[in-house]
VMD Tcl script that draws the C-alpha trace (Angstrom):
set ca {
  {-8.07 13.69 -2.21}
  {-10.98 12.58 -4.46}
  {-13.05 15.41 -2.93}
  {-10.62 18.40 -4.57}
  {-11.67 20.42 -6.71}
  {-10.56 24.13 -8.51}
  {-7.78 25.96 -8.18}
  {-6.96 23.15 -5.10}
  {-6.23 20.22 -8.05}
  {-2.17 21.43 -8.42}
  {-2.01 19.59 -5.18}
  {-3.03 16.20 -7.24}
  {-0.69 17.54 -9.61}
  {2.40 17.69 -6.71}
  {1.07 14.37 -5.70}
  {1.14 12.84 -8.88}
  {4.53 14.02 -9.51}
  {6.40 12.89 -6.25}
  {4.55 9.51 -6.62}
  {6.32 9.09 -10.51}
  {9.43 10.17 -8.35}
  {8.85 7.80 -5.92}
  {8.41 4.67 -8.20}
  {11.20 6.08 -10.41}
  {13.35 5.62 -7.65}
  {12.61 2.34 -6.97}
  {13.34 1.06 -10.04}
  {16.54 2.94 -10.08}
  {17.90 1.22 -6.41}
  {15.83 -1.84 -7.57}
  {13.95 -1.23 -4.40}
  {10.92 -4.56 -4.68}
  {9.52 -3.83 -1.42}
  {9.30 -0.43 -1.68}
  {7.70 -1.04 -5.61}
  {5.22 -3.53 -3.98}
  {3.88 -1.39 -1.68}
  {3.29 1.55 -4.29}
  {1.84 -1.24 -6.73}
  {-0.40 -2.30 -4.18}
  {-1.82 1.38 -3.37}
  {-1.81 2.19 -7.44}
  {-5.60 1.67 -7.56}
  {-7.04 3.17 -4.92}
  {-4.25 5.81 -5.42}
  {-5.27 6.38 -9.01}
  {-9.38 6.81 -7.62}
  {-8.61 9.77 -5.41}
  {-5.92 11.72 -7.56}
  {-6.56 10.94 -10.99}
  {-7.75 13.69 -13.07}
  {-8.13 13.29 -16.79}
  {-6.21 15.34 -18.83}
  {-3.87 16.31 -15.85}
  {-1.05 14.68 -15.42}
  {-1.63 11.97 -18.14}
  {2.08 11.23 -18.99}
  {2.71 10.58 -15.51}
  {-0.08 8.42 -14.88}
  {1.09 7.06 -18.56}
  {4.78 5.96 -16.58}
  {3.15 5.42 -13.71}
  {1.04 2.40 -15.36}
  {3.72 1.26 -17.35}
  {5.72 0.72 -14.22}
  {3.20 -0.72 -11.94}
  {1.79 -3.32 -14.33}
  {5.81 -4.35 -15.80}
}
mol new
graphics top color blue
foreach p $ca { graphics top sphere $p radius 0.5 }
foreach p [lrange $ca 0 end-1] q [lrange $ca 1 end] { graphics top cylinder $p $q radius 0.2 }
display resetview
């Protein structure tokens, strides 16, 4: 993922999104394990899809709720 590029980037976008969806719902069915395991992959995670200035309210949440 850290090798896309162009018009291919919406697919960061789609995986940025599902991932905030993901963690949402962990919090929401207070799901630990589930939270640990996407806390754990957050930085490498965040090396291969982050884009700045795409996405940066989800990766906003997505910080917030990895590092509460």
């Amino acid at each position: 993922m850290a090798k896309v590029t162009g018009e291919s980037e919406i697919a960061l976008v789609v995986k940025a999104a599902d991932r905030l969806a993901n963690a949402r719902a962990c919090l929401s069915d207070k799901n630990e394990r589930l939270k640990a395991m996407y806390k754990a992959e957050h930085p490498m995670f965040g090396k291969s899809v982050f884009r700045k200035g795409a996405c940066d309210e989800f990766w906003a949440e997505l910080r917030a709720i990895f590092n509460a």
